[in-house]
C-alpha positions as CSV (number, residue, x, y, z in Angstrom):
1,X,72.9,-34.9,37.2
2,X,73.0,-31.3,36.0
3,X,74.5,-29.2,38.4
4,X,72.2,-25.9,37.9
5,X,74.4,-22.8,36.9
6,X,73.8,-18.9,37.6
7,X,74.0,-16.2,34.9
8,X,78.0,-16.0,35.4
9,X,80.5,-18.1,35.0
10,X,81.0,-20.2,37.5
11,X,84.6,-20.5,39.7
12,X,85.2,-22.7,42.5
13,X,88.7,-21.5,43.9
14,X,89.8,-22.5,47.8
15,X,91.8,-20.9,50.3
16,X,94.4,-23.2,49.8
17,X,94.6,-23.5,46.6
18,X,94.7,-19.5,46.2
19,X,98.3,-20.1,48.3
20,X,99.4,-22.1,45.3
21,X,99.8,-19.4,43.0
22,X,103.3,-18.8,43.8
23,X,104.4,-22.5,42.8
24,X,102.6,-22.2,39.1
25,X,104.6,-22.1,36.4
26,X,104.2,-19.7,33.3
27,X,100.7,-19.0,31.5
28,X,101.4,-22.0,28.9
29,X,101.4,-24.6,31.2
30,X,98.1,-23.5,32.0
31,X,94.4,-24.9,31.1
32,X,93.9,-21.2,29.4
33,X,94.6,-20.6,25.9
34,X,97.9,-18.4,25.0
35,X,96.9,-16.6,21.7
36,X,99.9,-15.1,21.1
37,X,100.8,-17.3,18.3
38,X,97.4,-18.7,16.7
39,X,96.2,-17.2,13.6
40,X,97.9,-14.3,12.4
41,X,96.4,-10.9,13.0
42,X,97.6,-7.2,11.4
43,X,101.2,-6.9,12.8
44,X,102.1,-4.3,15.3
45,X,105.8,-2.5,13.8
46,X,108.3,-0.7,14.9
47,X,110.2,-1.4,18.2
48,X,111.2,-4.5,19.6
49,X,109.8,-4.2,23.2
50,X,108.2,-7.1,25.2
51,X,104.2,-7.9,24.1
52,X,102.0,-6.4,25.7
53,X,100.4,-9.1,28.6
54,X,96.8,-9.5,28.0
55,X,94.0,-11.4,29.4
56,X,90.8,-12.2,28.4
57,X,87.8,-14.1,29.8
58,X,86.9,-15.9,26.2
59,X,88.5,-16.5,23.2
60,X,86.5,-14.0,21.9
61,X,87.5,-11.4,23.3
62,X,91.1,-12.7,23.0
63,X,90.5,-12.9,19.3
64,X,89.1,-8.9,19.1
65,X,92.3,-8.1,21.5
66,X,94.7,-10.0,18.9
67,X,92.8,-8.1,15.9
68,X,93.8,-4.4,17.2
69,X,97.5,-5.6,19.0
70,X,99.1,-8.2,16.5
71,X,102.3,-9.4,17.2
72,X,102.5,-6.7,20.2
73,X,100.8,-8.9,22.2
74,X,100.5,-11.6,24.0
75,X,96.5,-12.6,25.2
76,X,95.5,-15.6,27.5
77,X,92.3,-16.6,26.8
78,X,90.6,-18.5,29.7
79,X,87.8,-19.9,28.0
80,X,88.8,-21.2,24.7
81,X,87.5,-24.6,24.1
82,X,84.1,-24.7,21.6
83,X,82.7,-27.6,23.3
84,X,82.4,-26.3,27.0
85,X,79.8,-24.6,28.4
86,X,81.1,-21.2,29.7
87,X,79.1,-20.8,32.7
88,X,80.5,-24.1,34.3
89,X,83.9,-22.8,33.6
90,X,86.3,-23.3,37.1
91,X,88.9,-21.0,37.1
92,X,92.0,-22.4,38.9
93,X,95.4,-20.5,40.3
94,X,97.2,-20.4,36.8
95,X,94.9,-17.7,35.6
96,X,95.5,-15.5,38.5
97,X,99.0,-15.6,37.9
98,X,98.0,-14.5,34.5
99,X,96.2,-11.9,35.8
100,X,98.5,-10.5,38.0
101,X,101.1,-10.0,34.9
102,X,98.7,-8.7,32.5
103,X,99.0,-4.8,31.4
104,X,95.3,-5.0,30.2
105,X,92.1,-7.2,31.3
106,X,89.5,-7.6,28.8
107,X,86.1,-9.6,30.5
108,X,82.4,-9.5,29.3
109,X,80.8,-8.1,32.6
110,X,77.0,-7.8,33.2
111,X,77.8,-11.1,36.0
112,X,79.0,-13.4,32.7
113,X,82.2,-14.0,33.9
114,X,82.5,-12.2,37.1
115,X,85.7,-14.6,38.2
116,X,88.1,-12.1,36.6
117,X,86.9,-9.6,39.1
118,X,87.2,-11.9,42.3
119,X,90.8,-13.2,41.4
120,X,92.2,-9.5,40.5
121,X,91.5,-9.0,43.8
122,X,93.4,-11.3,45.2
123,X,96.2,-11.2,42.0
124,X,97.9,-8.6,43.4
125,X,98.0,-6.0,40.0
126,X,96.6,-3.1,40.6
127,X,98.3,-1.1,37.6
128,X,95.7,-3.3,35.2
129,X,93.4,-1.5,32.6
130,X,90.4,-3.6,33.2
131,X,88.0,-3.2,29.7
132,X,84.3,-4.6,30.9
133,X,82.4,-4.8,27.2
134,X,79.1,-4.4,29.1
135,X,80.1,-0.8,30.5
136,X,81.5,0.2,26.8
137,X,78.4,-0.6,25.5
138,X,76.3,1.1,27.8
139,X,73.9,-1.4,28.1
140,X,71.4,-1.6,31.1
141,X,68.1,-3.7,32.1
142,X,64.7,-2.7,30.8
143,X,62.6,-1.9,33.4
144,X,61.4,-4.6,35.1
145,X,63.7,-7.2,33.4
146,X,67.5,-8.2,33.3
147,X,70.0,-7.1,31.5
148,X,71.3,-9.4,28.2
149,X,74.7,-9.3,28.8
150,X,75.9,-11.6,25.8
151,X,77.0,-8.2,24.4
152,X,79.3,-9.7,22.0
153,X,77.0,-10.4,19.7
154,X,76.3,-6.8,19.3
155,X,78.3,-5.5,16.7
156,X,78.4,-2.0,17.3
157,X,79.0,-2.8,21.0
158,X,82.3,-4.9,19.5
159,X,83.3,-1.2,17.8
160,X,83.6,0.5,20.7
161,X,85.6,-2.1,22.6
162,X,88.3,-2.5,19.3
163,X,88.4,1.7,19.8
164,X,88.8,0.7,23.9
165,X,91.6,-1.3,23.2
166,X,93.6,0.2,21.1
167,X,93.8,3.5,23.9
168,X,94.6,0.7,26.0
169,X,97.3,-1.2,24.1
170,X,98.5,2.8,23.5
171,X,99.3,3.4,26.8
172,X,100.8,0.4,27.6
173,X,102.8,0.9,24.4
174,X,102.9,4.2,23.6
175,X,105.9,3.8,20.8
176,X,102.9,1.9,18.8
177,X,99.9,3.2,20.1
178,X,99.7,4.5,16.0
179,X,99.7,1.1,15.0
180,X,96.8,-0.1,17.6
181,X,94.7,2.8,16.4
182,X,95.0,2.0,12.8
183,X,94.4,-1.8,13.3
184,X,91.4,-1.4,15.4
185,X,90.3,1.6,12.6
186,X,90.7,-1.7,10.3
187,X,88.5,-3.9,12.3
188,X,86.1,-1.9,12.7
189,X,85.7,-1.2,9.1
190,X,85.6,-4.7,8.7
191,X,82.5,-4.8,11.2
192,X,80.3,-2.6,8.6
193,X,79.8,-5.1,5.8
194,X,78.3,-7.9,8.9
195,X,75.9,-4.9,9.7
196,X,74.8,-4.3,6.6
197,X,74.3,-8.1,6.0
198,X,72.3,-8.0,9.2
199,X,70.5,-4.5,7.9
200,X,69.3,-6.5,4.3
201,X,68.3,-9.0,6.3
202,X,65.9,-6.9,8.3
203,X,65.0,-5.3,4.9
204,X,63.9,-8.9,3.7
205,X,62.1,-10.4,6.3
206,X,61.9,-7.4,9.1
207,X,59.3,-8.3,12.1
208,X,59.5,-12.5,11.1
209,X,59.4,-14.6,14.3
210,X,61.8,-16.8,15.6
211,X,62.5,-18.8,18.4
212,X,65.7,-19.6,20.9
213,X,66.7,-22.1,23.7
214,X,68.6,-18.5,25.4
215,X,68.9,-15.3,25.0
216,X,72.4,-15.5,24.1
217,X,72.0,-14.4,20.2
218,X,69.0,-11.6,20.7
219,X,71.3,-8.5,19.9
220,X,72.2,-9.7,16.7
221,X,68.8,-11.0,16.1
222,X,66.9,-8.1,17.0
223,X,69.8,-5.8,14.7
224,X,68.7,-8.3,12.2
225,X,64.7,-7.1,12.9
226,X,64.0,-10.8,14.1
227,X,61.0,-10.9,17.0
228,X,61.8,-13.8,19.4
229,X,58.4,-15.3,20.1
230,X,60.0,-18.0,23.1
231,X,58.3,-17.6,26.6
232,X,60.7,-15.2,28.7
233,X,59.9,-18.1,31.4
234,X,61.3,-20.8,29.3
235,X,64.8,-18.8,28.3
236,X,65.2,-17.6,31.3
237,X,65.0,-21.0,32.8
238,X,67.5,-22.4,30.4
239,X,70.0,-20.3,31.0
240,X,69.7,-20.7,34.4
241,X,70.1,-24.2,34.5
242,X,66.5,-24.6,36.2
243,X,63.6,-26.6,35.2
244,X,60.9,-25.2,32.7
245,X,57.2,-26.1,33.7
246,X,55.3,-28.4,31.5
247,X,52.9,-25.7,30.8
248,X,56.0,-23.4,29.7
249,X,57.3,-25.8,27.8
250,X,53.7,-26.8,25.9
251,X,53.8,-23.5,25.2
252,X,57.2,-23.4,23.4
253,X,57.0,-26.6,21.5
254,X,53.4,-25.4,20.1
255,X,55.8,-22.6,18.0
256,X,57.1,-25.1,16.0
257,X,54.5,-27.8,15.7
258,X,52.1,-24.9,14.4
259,X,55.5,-23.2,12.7
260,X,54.3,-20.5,14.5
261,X,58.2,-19.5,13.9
262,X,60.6,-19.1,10.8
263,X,63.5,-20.6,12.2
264,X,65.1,-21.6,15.7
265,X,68.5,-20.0,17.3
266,X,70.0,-21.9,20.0
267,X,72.9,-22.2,21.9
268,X,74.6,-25.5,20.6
269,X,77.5,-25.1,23.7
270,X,74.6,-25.9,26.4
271,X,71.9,-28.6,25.9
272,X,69.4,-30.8,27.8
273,X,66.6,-32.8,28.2
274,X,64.4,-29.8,27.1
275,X,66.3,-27.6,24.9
276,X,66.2,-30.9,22.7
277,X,62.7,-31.3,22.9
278,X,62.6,-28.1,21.5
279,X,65.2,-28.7,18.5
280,X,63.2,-32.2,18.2
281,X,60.7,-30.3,17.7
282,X,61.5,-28.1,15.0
283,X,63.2,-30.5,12.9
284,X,60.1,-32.5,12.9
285,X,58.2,-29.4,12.2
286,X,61.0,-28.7,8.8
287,X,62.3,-25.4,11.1
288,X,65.3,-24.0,10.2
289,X,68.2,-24.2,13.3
290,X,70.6,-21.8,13.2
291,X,73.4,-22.7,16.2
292,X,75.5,-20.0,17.6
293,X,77.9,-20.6,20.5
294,X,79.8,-18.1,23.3
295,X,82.7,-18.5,22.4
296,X,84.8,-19.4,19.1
297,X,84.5,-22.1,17.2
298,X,88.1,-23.9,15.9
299,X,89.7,-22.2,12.8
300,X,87.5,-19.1,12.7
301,X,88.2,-15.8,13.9
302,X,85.6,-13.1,15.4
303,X,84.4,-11.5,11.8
304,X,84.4,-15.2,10.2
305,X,82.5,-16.3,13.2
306,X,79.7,-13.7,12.7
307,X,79.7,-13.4,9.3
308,X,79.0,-17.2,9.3
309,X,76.4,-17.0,12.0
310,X,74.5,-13.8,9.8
311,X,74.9,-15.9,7.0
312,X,73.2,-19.3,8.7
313,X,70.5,-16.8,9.4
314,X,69.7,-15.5,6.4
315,X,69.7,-18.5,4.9
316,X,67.0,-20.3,7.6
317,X,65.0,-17.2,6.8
318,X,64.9,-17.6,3.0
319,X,63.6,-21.6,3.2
């Protein structure tokens, strides 16, 4: 049975088990992922002091933290594996002793992963610089709705968090707080090309309808000039781990039996009975499925990642 899931990621963390934290043993013996030595990122010279501690809630944030610090680092990513779901994630004791070593706290916000707030509390670090990507972007609910918070998927939000960081790393660091500034200069120059891949492909096929399974992609989409034509009920439900109605779910098959739709984006980390209806579906109809995930898959880095996801796009688009 499917245990229904809020729009956070889930923690299930005991009294008792809080008491433990003192007995854990170092971040690598931990479930989290240690990024300190995966791919290599722009190296941070000069000096020989200690990395910097960091935490992050995802590997992708882990990965944009590793882009601007280099070798001056050393990120824990708590949510690194490409085949979990990220809202059933149980945070455990070992990540709040990571927490309450890390310099610099790097989590999503918006109620994604709003564990990292509830074990800080009880870590014991208050000298942490805590970087929440929703406040950087400014980002807030429409009127009358809810707030997207899957902000990572929105590029120039990702800009202003690589600038965020690199103050960060800066103070923490200060004899290379030159080097953070120019790596994260470097990243973000590397973002401009994905936009402008995204900007051609609103050029091309600007105002085209698509559909999703959740609204985890629609900042990119929507840079992109994509017009998600899914029921609000039927996303909404999904990502809450709730049942859709039968009528809502008529509804959002008839979009790609009558290819009412150009292609379909869904979130290939979280499935179920109906979300495969709905890629059923589409591949019966000959609709394009373009997968995107929360967090990263193996081998590829952020940039790799979206230019890869950009690229499925435009490609889905131009069948």
């Amino acid at each position: 049975m499917r245990i229904p899931r809020s729009r956070h990621l889930a923690v299930l963390i005991s009294g008792a088990s809080l008491l433990a934290v003192a007995a854990c043993g170092n971040s690598s013996d931990s479930g989290a992922s240690s990024d300190a030595k995966d791919d290599a990122k722009p190296a941070a010279s000069g000096g020989s002091s200690a990395p910097v501690a960091v935490a992050a809630s995802t590997n992708v944030y882990g990965d944009i933290v590793k882009s601007v610090g280099g070798d001056k680092v050393e990120v824990t990513s708590f949510i690194s594996d490409p085949d979990q779901d990220p809202h059933s994630y149980e945070a455990d004791t070992r990540n709040q002793l990571v927490l309450s070593k890390a310099a610099l706290v790097v989590e999503n916000g918006g109620g994604y992963d709003d564990f990292v707030d509830r074990m800080l509390k009880t870590a014991g670090n208050s000298s942490a610089e805590v970087l929440n990507a929703v406040q950087v972007s400014g980002k807030t609910a429409p009127p009358g709705g809810e707030l997207n918070e899957h902000v990572w998927y929105d590029l120039p939000t990702v800009a202003k968090l690589a600038d965020r960081i690199a103050a960060a790393l800066g103070k923490a660091a200060p004899a290379d707080a030159d080097t953070f500034k120019a790596n994260a200069e470097k990243f973000t120059a590397d973002l401009k090309p994905l936009e402008d891949r995204a900007a051609a492909i609103k050029k091309a096929h600007g105002g085209e309808a698509i559909g999703i399974t959740e609204p985890v992609p629609l900042y990119l989409t929507e840079a992109a000039g994509l017009v998600n034509k899914t029921p609000e009920d039927f996303s909404e439900a999904i990502e809450e781990g709730d049942d859709v109605s039968p009528k809502v779910l008529q509804e959002t098959l008839s979009l790609y039996k009558d290819k009412k739709v150009k292609a379909l984006v869904y979130n290939s980390q979280t499935s179920g009975p109906q979300t495969r209806k709905v890629a059923d579906a589409a591949k019966a109809a000959g609709v394009p499925e373009v997968p995107v995930t929360e967090t990263l898959p193996q081998g590829k880095d952020y940039l790799t990642w979206m230019g890869a996801t950009i690229d499925s796009l435009s490609d889905a688009l131009g069948k």
